[in-house]
Structure formats: C-alpha cells, structure tokens
C-alpha positions in Angstrom: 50.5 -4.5 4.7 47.3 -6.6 5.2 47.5 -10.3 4.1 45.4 -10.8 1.0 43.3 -13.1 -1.2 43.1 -12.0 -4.9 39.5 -13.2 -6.3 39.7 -13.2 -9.7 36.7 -12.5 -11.8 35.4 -14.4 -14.7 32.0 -12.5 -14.9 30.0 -14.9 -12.5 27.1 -13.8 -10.6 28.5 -14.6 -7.0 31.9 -12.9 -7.3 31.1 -10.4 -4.8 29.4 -13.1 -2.1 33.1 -15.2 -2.6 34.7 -11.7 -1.9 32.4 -11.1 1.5 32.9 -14.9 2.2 36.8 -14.4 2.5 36.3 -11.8 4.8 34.1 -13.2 7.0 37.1 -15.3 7.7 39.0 -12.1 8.8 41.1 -12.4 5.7 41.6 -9.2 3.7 39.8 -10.1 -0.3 40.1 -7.6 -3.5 38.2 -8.2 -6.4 40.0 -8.0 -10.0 39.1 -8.9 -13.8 40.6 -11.9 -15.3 42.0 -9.5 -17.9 44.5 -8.3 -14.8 48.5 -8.8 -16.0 50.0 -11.6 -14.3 52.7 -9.2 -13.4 50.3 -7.0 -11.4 48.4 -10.2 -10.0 52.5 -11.0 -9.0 53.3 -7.5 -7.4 50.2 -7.5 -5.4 52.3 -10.6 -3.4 48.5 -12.0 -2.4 48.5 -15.2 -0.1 46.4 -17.2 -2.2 43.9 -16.5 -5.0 40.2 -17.8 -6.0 39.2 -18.1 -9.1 35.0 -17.5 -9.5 32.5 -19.1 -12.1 31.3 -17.6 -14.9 28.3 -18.1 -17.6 31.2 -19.3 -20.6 32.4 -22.6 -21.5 35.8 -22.3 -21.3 36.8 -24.8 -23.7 35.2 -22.1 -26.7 36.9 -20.1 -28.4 37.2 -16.5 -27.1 35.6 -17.5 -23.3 37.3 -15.5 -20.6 40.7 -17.4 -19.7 44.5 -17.7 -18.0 47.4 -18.9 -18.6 49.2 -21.7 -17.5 51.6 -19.2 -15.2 48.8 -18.2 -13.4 49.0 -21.7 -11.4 52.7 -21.0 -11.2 53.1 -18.2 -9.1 54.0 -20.4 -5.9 50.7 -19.6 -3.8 47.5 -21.7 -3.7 44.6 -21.5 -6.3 41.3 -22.5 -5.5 39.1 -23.0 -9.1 35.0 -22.6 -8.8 32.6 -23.8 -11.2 33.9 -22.2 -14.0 37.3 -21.5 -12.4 37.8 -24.9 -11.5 36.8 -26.2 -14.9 39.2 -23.5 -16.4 42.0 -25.1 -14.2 41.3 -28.6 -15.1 41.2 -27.2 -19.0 44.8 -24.9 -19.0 46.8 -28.0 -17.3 45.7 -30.7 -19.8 42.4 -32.0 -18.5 38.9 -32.4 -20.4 35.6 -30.2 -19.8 32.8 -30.8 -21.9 29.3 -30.6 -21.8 27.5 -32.9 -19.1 25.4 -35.2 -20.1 22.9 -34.0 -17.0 23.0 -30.7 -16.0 23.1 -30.4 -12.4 21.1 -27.1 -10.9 20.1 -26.7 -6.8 20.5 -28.2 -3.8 22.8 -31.7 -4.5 23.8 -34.3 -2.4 27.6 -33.9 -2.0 30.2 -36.8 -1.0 33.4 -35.7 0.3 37.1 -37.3 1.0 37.2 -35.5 4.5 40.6 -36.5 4.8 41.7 -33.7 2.1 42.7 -30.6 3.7 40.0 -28.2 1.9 37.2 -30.7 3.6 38.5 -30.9 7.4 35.4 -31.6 9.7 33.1 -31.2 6.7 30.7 -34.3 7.0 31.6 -37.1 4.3 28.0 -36.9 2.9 26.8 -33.3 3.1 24.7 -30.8 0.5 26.1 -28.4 -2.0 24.8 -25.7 -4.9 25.2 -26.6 -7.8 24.6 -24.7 -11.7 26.7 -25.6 -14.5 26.3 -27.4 -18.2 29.4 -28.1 -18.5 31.6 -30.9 -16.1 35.2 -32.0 -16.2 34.8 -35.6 -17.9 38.5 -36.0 -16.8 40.7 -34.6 -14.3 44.3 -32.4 -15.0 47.5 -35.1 -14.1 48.5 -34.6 -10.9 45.0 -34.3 -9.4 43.3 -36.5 -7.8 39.2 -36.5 -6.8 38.1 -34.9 -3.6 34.6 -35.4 -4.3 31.5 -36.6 -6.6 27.8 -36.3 -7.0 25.3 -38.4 -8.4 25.8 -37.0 -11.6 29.2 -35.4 -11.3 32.1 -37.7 -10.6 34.8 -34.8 -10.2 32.7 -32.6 -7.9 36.0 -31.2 -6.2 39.7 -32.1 -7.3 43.1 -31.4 -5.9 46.9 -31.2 -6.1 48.5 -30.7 -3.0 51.9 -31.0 -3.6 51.4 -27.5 -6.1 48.6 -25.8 -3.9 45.6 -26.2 -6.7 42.2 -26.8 -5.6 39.0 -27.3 -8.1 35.6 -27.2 -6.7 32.5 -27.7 -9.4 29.9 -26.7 -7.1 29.6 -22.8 -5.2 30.9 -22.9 -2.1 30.4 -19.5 -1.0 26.6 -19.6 -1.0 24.5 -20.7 1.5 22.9 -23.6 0.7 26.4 -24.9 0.2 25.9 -26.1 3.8 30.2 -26.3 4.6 30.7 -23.6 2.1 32.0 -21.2 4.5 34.5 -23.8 5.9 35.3 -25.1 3.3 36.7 -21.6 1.9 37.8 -21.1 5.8 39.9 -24.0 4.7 41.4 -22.3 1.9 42.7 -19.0 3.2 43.6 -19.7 6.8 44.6 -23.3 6.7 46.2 -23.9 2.7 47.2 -20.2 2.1 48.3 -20.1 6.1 46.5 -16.5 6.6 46.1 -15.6 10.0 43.0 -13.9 9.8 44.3 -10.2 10.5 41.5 -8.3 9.1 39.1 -7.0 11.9 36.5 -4.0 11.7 37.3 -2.9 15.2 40.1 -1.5 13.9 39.0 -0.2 10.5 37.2 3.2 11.8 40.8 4.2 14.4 43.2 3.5 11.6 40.9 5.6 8.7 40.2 8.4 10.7 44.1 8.7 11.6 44.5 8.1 7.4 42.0 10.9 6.9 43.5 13.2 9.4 46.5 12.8 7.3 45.8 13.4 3.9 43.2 16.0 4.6 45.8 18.4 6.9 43.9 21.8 7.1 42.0 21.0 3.8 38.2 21.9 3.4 36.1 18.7 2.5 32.3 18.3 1.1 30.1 15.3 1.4 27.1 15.1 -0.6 24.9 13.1 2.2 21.8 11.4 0.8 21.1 9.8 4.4 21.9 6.3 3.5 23.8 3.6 5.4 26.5 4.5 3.5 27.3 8.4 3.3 26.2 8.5 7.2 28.6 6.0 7.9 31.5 8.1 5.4 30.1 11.4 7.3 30.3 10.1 10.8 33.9 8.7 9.9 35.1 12.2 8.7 33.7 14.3 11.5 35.7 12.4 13.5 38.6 12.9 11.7 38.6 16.8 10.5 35.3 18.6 12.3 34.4 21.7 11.2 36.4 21.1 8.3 33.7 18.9 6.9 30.6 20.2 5.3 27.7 17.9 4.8 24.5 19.0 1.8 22.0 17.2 2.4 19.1 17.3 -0.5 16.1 16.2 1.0 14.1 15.8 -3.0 10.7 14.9 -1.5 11.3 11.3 -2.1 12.5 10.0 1.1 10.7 7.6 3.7 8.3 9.3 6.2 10.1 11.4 8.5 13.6 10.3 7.5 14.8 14.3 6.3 14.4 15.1 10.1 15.7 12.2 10.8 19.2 12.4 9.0 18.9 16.4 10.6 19.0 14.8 14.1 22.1 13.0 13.9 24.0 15.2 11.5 22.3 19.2 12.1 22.8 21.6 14.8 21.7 19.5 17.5 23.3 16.2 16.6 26.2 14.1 17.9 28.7 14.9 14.9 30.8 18.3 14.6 30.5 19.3 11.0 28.9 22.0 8.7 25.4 20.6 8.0 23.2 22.3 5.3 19.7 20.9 4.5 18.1 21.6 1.0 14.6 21.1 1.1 13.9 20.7 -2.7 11.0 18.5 -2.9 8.5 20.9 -4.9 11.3 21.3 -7.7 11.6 17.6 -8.0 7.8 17.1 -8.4 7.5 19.9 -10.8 10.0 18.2 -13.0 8.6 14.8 -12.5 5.2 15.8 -13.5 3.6 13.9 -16.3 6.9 11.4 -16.3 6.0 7.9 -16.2 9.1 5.6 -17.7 11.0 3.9 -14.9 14.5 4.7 -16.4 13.4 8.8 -17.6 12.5 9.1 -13.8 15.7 8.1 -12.5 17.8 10.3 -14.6 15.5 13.0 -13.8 16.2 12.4 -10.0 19.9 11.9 -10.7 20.5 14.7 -12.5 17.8 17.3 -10.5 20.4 16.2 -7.8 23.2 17.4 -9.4 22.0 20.7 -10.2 20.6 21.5 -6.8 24.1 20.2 -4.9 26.2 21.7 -7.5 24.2 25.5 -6.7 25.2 24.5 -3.1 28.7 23.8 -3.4 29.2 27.2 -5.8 28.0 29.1 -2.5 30.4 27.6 -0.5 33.2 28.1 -3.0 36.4 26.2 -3.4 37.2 22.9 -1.5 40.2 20.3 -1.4 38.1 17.2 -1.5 34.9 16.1 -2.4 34.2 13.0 -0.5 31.4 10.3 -1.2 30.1 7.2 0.4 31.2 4.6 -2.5 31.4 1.1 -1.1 32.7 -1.9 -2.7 29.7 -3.3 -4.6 29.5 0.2 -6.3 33.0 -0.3 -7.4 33.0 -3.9 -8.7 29.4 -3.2 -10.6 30.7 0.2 -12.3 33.3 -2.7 -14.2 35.9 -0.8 -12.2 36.6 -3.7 -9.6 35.8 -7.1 -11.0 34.7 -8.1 -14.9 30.9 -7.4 -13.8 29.2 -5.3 -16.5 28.0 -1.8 -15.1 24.8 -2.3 -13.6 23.4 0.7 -11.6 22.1 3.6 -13.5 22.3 5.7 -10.2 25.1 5.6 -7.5 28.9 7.1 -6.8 31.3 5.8 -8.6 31.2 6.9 -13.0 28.9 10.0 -12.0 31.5 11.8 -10.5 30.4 15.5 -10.8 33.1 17.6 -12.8 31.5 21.4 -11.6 33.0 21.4 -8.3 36.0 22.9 -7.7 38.2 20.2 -6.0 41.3 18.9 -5.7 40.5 14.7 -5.1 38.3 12.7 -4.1 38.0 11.2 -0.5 36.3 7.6 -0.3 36.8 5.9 2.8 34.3 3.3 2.5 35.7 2.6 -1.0 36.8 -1.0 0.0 34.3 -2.1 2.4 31.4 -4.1 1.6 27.5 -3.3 3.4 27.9 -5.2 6.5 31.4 -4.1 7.0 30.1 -0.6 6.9 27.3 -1.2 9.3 30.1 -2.6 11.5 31.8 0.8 11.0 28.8 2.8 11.7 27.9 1.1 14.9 32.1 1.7 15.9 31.1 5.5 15.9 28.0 5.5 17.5 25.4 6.2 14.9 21.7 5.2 15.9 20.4 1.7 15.7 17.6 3.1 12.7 20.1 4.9 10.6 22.8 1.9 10.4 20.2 -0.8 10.2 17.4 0.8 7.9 16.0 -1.1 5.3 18.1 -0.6 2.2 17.0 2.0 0.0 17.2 3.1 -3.9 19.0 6.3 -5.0 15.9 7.7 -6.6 13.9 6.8 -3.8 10.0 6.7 -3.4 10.3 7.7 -7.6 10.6 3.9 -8.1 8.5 2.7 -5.3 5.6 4.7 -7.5 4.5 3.2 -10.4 3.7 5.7 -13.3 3.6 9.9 -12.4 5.3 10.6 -9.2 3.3 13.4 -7.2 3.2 14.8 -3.7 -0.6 13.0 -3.1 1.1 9.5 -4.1 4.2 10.2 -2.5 2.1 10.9 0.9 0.2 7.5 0.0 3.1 5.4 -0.3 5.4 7.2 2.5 2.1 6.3 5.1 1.7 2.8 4.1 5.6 1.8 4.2 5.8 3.6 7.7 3.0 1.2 8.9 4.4 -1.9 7.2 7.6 -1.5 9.0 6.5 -0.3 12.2 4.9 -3.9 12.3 7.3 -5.9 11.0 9.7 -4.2 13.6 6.7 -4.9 16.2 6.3 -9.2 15.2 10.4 -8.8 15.9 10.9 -9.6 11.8 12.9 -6.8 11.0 16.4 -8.4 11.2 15.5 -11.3 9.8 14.3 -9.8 6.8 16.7 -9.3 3.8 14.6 -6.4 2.5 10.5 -5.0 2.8 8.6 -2.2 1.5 5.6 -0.6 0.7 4.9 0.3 -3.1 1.9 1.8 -4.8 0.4 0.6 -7.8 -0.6 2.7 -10.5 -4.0 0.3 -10.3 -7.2 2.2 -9.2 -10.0 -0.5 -8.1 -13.5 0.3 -6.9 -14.0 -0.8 -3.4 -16.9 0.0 -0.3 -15.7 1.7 3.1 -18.6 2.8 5.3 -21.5 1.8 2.9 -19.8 4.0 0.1 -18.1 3.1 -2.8 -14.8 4.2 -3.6 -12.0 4.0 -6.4 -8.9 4.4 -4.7 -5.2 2.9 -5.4 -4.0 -0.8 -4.1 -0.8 -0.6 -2.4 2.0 -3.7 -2.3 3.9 -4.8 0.4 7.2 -6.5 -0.9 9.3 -8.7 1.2 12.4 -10.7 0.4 15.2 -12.7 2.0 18.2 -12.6 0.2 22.3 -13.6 0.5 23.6 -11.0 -2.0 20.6 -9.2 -3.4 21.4 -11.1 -7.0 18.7 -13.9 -6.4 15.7 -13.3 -3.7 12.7 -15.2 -2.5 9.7 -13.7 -1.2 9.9 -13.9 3.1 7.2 -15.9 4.8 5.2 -13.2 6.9 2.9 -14.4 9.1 -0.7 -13.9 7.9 -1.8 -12.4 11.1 0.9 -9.8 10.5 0.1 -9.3 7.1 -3.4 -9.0 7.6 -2.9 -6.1 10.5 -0.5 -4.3 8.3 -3.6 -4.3 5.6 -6.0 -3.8 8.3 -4.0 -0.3 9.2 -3.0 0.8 5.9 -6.8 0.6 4.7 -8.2 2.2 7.5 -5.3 4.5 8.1 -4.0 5.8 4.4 -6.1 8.2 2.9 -6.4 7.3 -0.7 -5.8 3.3 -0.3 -8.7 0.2 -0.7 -6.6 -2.4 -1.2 -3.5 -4.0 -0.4 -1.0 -6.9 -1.9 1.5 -9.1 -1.0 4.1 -9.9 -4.0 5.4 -13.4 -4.1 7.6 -12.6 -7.1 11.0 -14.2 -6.9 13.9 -12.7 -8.2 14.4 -13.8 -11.1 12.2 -13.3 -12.7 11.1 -10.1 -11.1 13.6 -7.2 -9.3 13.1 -6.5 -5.9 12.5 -3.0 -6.2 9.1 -2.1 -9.0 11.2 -0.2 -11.4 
C-alpha cells in the first residue's frame, strides 16, 4: 500500500500541476471529482488531501462544494484558491467578492513561524487569480499570510490539520510553492516520501508477468513517448507474447517510421512481434480536398482504426489489448478529476470494441509524462525517442493548415527536421517546453536567383510551458532563428518564407489546429 494524497478536483485549470507537484515530493497523488462519496474518499485511508481552485464562487448557489465532514475525517486538508475559500465558507467564515482583483505575480508576506511556511522567506512572491477573497476567516483560524490587497492570503488551524492558501502554490511563479506543498505532505500529513520511479518499471513488469500468464497481448504503437515506453515495459515482461502494429499514416516527422522500426523491428533491442503498416497513400486519399481542422482529425482517428482493426483480424484472438494511456488522458476524458473531456483524439473513451479481447492492459495508466520518461530511460530506450518533442495524435494533419497532401507533408516534414536539428545544435532543446515547424496555407510571391516565385511561408512555433494549459512563446536567439530561415529557404523545395509565432497561449493553442 503506497502512502497517498487525495487531490480533489473542483474543475480548476491546475489540478493536474498540484497532482505532479505532490509527486515531485515522492509522495504517491490520485486525482478525483469533488462529486466522490465521502465514504470512498474514507476507504481510500489517504494521508492528507488538497483541495484545488476552480472558476465558481462558492458562496452561489449550485457551485461545486463539500460538506462539513469532509474536514472531519482526522487527516490534514490543505484549501487552494477556491478550495481554501470553500473551507473558510463550509466552517462559518465569509467569501465575497474583492473589492480588487488580484491576477500575476504578487508580493506575498508570510508568518514563517507556521509550519506550512518553514524556511520560506517572510516576504517572498506568489500567483495569484481570483475575484472573490475571504473578507473574514472560519473560527479557529488564524492568518498565515496577507498581500497588499488580500489580508487572508493563507489561513490555518493547527490543532484540526486545516490549511487555506488563496494564492497557487503549485505553479511556478509561486516562488516557495513547491515547499510550501513539500510542507504539507511530508511534514503536516507525516508522509515519508515512498514513491520513487526506480522502482516503478521492476515492480510493473513483475505485475504484468502476473496477470498476463501465457496470455497473448497487442499494442497499438503510434511511436510516441508514451506507447514506446508501455511497449518497452511489456517486452520486458511477456516477449514474444507481445505483438506491436505500428501504423506509420504518412503523417509522422521525417524519418521517425524507421526510426520507431529501429528500436522495436527485427533488428532492435526489444523481443516482441513487430508489424509495420505503411498506410500513408490511403490516408492522403481520404484526406484529399479536407480542410476543417476537427473533420481531419476524425478522419485520421478513425482511418486508424480501420487499418489496425484489419491487422488485429489477421492475427486473430488475443487476451489483452494494451495501450499507452497516461494520467493526463485519464483526468481530461472526465474519468479522473471533474475536468471536462478535452482531447478529441487519444486512449482512453475511444476504446476499439472489434477486437477480440478479454481486458485491457494500461500500465502507464497512473503515471504522468515525466514519470514516464523516467520509466523509459529505466529500460533503456534511446535518448530521441524518450525525449522527442511532444507530438499530436493526428500528426503533421494539424501542423498543415488547409488540404493535407504528400507535396505539403514533404514541405513541412523538411522544414521541422531543420528547425530541430538547430535548436538541438544552439543546445535549446531541453530547455524548450515545445517547437515545431508548421506550414501555412499562405502562398506569397517572392525572388530566388533573379526569379520570382509563389511558394508557401512556413512557421516555426516555440513555447515554454509548466503544464501545457498556459504557454509563452521561448526567446530564440535571432542568430538561430535566422540560420534555421536561412536553411529552410535555401534547403525546402516549395518554401519563400518563414515565421516566428509569438502567440501566447491563451489566446492561441500551441499546436495550429
């Protein structure tokens, strides 16, 4: 039984960062809905449980709540934003609404005598985002700490284990935060901080082993991060027992098909039955003339359905069917946390109902990215494949704006090969949340070699980002940029200009469609 924190979600935007944040304190975190029965939330025996924020007011009728036994339970509490508020509001304090919304970067004062603020300076700076502020405080509680503008930036209650905390600890320009929730679980709750990846990969293959027996399993591996990682994990479990499709739909990065064939084929590290469906011209056929974002993606989706589903009726009956869902993909199917379902294209929801199975095998199902990269480096998978640049289940079909074809798909497969090779070259690439070439459906006229030509502009997207919710655009070096236009222009068939996107997110995504 691994110790655990319960974070309970009230639809805020950082639920999964306060999630990640607990664990990078070696403390074992779940994620579950604020509509979770107290009796489950009791049985679940956690060691001390987070409440997150969340866009309501929770003093309105019908805004997400809890009762007062929630704060009863015997372990600590620790309130955020709107969690915090909610505490202060169910044990007879006031919220209402502020009289000066506080949004950013604030200037935090702190009682560093309270437990939750050990060796966190007295005057330090915080993130802050809320209308709403508690205009007095729950009895029993006393403040921890004020702003400016906020004179109960953090309360507590010792004696019962409740913390409140107005501002967002677990993001990064919370300077502290990550002490500060340190505090929490292995000080207040009195975890020990048992939860290590080194041991993740032994334990899950011996799990695997297991429940598989002399079973048949089949992986549908796209060559991502995370079905490498979930292929790697099962070879080393069950073998030849394993067999791996691969459909390689046209629409991958430059070289990447052989690339995933390397590790996983013939000639690879892994023992497993490896089958590579080169199905590119089918997918461009059906892509032809298609240019809404959201048509394209279920065209992808579903073209790879049919093809893996004409696969696995050659192979026949299996006892699993295995898949490389992760924890993000759980909470954002609404099946983890009280987030609304917000991928159109991954694992978990779309599970295919022609193969003939028995369950479903995912052992990355509670891990979140950077745990699995952890895993994947555990079992000796190449540098490239656990550290690539994160990339969309559709592919290149959303890094092309308008018709996808093979020409444009050659285009924009050239130009994101150079862009990385020199950001990996200026010694950028792990400091970079996320960068890509995209290509514009814009055609401008242009002069190469005393001719004029009207060819497509290509742009280059960088971003750094916590938790791929907000993103700024990365600070390249010009001289970098300007060789990375310099090559693609000169290099790219079909290209006479070249962008940089500065777009934030919001209010732009970070992928084009």
């Amino acid at each position: 039984m691994q110790e655990k924190i319960i974070v309970i979600d009230f639809g805020g935007q950082y639920n999964q960062l306060v999630a990640r944040r607990v664990r990078e304190c070696n403390v074992y975190c779940e994620i579950y809905s604020y509509r979770t029965d107290i009796a489950k939330i009791k049985e679940m025996q956690p060691k001390g449980i987070i409440l997150t924020g969340g866009p309501n007011s929770c003093y309105e009728p019908g805004a997400p709540g809890c009762t007062k036994e929630l704060f009863e339970i015997g372990v600590p509490v620790l309130g955020l934003c709107y969690g915090a508020q909610l505490m202060m509001h169910v044990l007879g304090g006031r919220v209402e609404k502020a009289p000066v919304r506080e949004y950013g970067k604030t200037e935090l004062y702190v009682d560093s005598s309270a437990e939750l603020f050990k060796d966190v300076p007295e005057d330090t700076i915080c993130w802050m985002s809320h209308f709403d502020y508690i205009s007095e405080t729950a009895p029993g509680f006393g403040i921890i700490a004020h702003t400016d503008n906020c004179p109960v930036a953090a309360a507590h209650y010792p004696e019962k284990g409740l913390y409140a905390i107005q501002f967002h600890p677990e993001v990064l320009h919370t300077v502290y935060g990550t002490k500060m929730l340190y505090n929490f679980v292995r000080n207040i709750c009195g975890c020990s901080g048992d939860w290590h990846m080194d041991s993740f990969a032994a334990e899950k293959i011996k799990e695997i082993r297991e429940k598989v027996g002399d079973g048949r399993v089949l992986l549908a591996l796209s060559g991502g991060v995370d079905s490498s990682v979930a292929a790697g994990l099962l070879s080393r479990a069950i073998g030849k027992q394993l067999t791996c499709v691969f459909v390689d739909h046209g629409l991958l990065r430059k070289n990447e098909g052989d690339e995933v064939e390397a590790v996983f084929g013939e000639h690879g590290q892994f023992d497993l039955n490896f089958i590579r469906v080169n199905a590119a011209e089918r997918y461009y056929d059906k892509l032809k003339g298609v240019t809404e974002p959201e048509k394209k993606r279920k065209i992808i989706g579903e073209e790879f359905i049919r093809v893996f589903e004409e696969e696995a009726k050659k192979i026949g009956a299996v006892d699993y069917l295995a898949q490389g869902t992760i924890y993000p993909d759980v909470v954002e199917s609404g099946l983890g946390g009280e987030s609304a379902v917000i991928k159109s294209h991954h694992n978990v929801g779309g599970l295919p109902d022609y193969v003939d199975f028995k369950e479903i095998i995912e052992p990355l199902r509670n891990l979140f990215k950077d745990e699995v990269r952890k895993v994947g480096m555990e079992l000796g998978l190449p540098d490239n494949l656990v550290y690539r640049q994160p990339f969309p289940g559709p592919g290149l079909g959303i890094r092309i704006i308008g018709e996808v074809t093979a020409e444009k798909v050659r285009i924009v497969q050239d130009a994101d090969y150079i862009y990385r090779e020199e950001i990996d070259k200026a010694g950028l690439s792990r400091s970079i949340g996320q960068y890509f070439a995209a290509l514009t459906n814009m055609r401008s006229v242009g002069v190469m070699g005393d001719e004029r030509t009207y060819d497509y502009a290509v742009a280059l997207r960088a971003v750094n980002t916590v938790d791929f919710m907000t993103a700024e655009a990365a600070e390249i070096p010009f001289e970098v940029l300007q060789t990375v236009m310099s090559r693609i222009i000169n290099e790219v068939r079909g290209v006479n200009r070249v962008f940089y996107d500065l777009t934030s997110k919001p209010p732009g995504t970070i992928e084009f469609e």
